[in-house]
N, C-alpha and C positions, 0 to 999 in steps of 0.2 A: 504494500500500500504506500501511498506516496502521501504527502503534508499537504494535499489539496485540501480547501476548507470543504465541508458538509455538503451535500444537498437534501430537501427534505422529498427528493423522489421526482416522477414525472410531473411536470405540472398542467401542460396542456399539448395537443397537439395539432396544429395548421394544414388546410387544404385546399384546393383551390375546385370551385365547382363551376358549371358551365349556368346552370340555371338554381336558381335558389329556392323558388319553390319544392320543385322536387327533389332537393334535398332537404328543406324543411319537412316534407312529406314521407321522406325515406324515416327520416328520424326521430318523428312524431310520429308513425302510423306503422313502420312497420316496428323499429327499435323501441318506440313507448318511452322515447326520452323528452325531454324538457328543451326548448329552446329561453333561453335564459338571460340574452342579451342582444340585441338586436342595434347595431351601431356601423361606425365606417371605419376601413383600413387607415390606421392612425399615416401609416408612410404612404398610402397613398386614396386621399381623397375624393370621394364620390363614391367608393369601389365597398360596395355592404361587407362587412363583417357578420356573421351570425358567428354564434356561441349555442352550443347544443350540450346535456348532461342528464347522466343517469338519475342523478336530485333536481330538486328544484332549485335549491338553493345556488344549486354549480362550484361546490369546494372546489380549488384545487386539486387536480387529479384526477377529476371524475369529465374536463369537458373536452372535446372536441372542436374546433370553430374552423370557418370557411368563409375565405374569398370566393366574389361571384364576378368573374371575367368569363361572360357569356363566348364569346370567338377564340377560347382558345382548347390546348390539346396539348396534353401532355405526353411524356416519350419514356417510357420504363428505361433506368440504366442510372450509372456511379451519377449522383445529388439527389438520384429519386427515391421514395421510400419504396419498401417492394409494397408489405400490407402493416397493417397495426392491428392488435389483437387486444378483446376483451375478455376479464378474467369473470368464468362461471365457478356457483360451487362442486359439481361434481358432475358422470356426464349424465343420470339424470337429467338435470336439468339442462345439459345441452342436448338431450333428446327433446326436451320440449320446445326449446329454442329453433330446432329445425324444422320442428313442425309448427312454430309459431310464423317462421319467414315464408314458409312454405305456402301456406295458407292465404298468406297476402302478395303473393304472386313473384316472391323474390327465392330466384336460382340460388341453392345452398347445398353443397357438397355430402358426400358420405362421409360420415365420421373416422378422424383417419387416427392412426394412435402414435405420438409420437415418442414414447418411450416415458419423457418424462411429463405430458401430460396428454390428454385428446383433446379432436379438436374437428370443426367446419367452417367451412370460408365460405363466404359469398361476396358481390361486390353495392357497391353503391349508383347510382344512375349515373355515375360517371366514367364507373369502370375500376374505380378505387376498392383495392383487394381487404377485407377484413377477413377478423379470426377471430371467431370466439373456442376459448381453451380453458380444461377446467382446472382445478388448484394443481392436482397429483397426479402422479404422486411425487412429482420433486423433482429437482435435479440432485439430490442425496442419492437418489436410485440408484446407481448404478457407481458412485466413487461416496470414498468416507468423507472425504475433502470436497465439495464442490467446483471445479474448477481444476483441479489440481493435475488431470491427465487428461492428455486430446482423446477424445474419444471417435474411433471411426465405426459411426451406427451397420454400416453394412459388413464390415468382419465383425461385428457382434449379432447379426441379424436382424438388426432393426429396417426393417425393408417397405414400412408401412408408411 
């Protein structure tokens, strides 16, 4: 570990959408989140900012927000995110989650297992990849140390 000062975790995370309605609609209707703040891109003005959260309230941590540059298109590759993933409690409940996205007309994958937890992806009306993944069972799983050896999933069999 290095003398870097703290952080107290993720705080938020930025995207850019084409149309804001429906992404207000992706994340009010099909996610059951809160849009929470409705304002303008502080570095560049005119350009809507929305803020979206699992609460109402929108702690820290819990929001998502999006620029709305209707003409443009993005390009997967090194500055882009690939997805960002939301944490369920077990997969339970991301059995329910897939039939909740499901039902309201958004394409959501088969539960894949990735060793250290499961998980399904679907994307948003822009093409932006999520992930919802449930607690466990850890990254302990598999080392005592977390972190402490490269681990290659495919000569251990994790092929899923």
């Amino acid at each position: 570990m290095t003398d870097a000062p703290p952080t107290t975790g993720l705080h938020h995370v930025t995207n850019i959408c084409t149309d804001m309605d429906e992404t207000v609609a992706f994340y009010e209707d099909a996610l059951g989140w809160h849009t929470v703040k409705r304002t303008q891109n502080y570095d560049d003005p005119g350009t809507p900012h929305y803020y979206f959260s699992s609460t109402p309230e929108g702690e820290p941590g819990t929001n998502v927000t999006y620029f709305e540059y209707p003409n443009s298109q993005g390009a997967p590759g090194p500055g882009a995110s690939h997805h960002f993933a939301f944490g369920v409690e077990d997969e339970a409940t991301l059995r329910e989650w897939q039939t909740h996205l499901r039902e309201r007309g958004v394409r959501v994958s088969e539960i894949k297992d990735r060793t250290y937890f499961k998980s399904i992806y679907f994307s948003d009306p822009d093409g932006l990849v999520f992930e919802l993944a449930t607690e466990g069972p850890g990254f302990a799983h598999d080392e005592d140390e977390p972190g402490s050896d490269e681990i290659d999933p495919f000569e251990r069999g994790y092929e899923n």
